[in-house]
N, C-alpha and C positions, 0 to 999 in steps of 0.2 A: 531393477531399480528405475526411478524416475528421475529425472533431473529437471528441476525448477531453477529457471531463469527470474530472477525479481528484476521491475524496476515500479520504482516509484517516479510518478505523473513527474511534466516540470512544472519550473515556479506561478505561482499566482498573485496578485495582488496581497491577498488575505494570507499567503504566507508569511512577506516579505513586512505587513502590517501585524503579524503574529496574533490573527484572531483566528477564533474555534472554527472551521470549515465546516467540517463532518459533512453532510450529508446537500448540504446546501451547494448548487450549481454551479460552481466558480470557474470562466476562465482561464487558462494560461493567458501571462504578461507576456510583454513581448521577450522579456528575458527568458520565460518559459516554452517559447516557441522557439526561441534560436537554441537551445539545451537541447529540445526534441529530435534535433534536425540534427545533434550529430548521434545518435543513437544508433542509427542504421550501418555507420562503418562501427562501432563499437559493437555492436552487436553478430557481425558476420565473421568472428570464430565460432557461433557456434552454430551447431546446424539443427534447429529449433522445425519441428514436428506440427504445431500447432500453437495459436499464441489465445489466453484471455485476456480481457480487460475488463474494470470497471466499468459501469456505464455511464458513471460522471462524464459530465465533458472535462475536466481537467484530465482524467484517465485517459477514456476515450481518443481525446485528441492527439496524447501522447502516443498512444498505441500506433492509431494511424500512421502515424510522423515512423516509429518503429519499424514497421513491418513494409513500409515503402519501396522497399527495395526486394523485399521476397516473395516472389514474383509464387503466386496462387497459395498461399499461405492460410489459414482459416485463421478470423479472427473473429471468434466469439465474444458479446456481451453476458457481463457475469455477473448479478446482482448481490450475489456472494462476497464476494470482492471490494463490494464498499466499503467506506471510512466508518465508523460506529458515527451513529447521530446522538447529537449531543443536544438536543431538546435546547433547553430556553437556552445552554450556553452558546448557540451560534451566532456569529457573526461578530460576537463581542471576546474583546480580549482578557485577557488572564486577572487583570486590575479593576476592569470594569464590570466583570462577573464576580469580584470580590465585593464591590460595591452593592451591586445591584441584590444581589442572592447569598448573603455570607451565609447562611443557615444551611444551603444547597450544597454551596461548593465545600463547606466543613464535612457533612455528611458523606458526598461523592469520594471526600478524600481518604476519609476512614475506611471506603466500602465501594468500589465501583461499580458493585449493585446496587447502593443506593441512587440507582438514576435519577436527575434530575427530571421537571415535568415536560414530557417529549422525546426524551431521549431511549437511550439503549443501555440494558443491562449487560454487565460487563461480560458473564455467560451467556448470553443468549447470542452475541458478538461472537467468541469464542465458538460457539456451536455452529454458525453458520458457516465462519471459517474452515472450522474443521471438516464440518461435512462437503465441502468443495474441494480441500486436498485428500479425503480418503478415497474420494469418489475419480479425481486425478492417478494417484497412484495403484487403484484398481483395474481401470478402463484405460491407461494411458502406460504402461511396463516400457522399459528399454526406448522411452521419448524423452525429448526436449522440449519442453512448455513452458512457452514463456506466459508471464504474469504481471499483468500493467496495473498498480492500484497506487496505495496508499500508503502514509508512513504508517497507521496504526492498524488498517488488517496486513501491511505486510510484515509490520513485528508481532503481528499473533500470529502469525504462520511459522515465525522462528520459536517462539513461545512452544507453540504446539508440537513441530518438528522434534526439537530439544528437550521435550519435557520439561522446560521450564515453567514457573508459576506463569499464568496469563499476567497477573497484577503488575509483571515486569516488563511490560511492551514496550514500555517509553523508555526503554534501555537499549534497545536497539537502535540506537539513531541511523537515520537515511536524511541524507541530501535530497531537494528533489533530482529528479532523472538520474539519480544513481543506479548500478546494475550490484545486484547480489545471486547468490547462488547457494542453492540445496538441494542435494541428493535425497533421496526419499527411499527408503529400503523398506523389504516385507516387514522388519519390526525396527524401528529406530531409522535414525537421518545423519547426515553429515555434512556441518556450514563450510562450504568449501569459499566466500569471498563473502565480505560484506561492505555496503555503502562504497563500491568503486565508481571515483568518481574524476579518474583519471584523463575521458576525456570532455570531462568541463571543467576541470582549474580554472579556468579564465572567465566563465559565467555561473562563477559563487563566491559567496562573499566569504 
């Protein structure tokens, strides 16, 4: 068995403003760099083998912030790992991609293959996801790997774990810098914690 450590990056601006991120560069706020920072004592039950990350800087920096403490640790960049890009919808929020593209966002909604122009098919997401945990769970047996990304490859990773429908990622909600966890077996997986975000109470709304 494998065991996957999640955490999703901390807070960003574009969080806290609730527009589309994906794929676009964003910062950690300062409120997402104080989240980061307490990671490394929440993190040291377990005894983690090697760590990914996104190579977002909001990931990225998280990770860093993470593994600070674990002292010659590998921390690989993962392009796998990224958030889906959301083509024209970035940077813009929920209301204002109503506005802008209502033919787009109607389409997407029916269909998350219908990508908008730029973005990511909702399979093709899926696929890339998947082929970075089967590729974990093969080359990585009887480890602890942790996994620094996103809220929505990291609810296609439960999607996929679970056999659930992909179309239900945004069912998995995560906080940022929350810690979750999944076992990963020769056939089938087991969600052993999800969105624990116990030690940031105090830096989330």
């Amino acid at each position: 068995m494998t065991v996957l450590v999640l955490v999703r990056h901390g807070e960003t601006d574009w969080n806290v403003n609730r527009l589309f991120q994906g794929q676009t560069d964003i910062p950690l706020n300062q409120r997402g760099k104080q989240q980061v920072l307490r990671l490394p004592e929440r993190l040291a039950e377990y005894d983690i083998d090697v760590a990914f990350t996104s190579d977002l800087m909001r990931a990225a920096d998280t990770a860093t912030a993470a593994v600070a403490e674990m002292n010659g640790l590998d921390l690989h960049l993962e392009t796998r790992l990224r958030e889906a890009h959301f083509g024209i919808f970035e940077g813009l929020s929920w209301e204002e991609i109503q506005q802008r593209y209502p033919e787009e966002i109607e389409l997407w909604m029916r269909d998350r293959n219908n990508a908008p122009h730029g973005a990511e098919r909702r399979d093709d997401f899926a696929a890339r996801v998947e082929n970075f945990m089967n590729e974990v769970r093969s080359e990585r047996p009887e480890q602890t790997v942790l996994c620094v990304a996103h809220g929505g490859s990291l609810g296609m990773m439960a999607c996929i774990a679970l056999g659930v429908n992909t179309q239900y990622r945004w069912q998995f909600q995560l906080n940022n810098a929350s810690v979750s966890e999944i076992t990963l077996f020769e056939h089938g997986a087991l969600l052993n914690l999800w969105n624990d975000t116990r030690h940031i109470r105090d830096l989330i709304d």
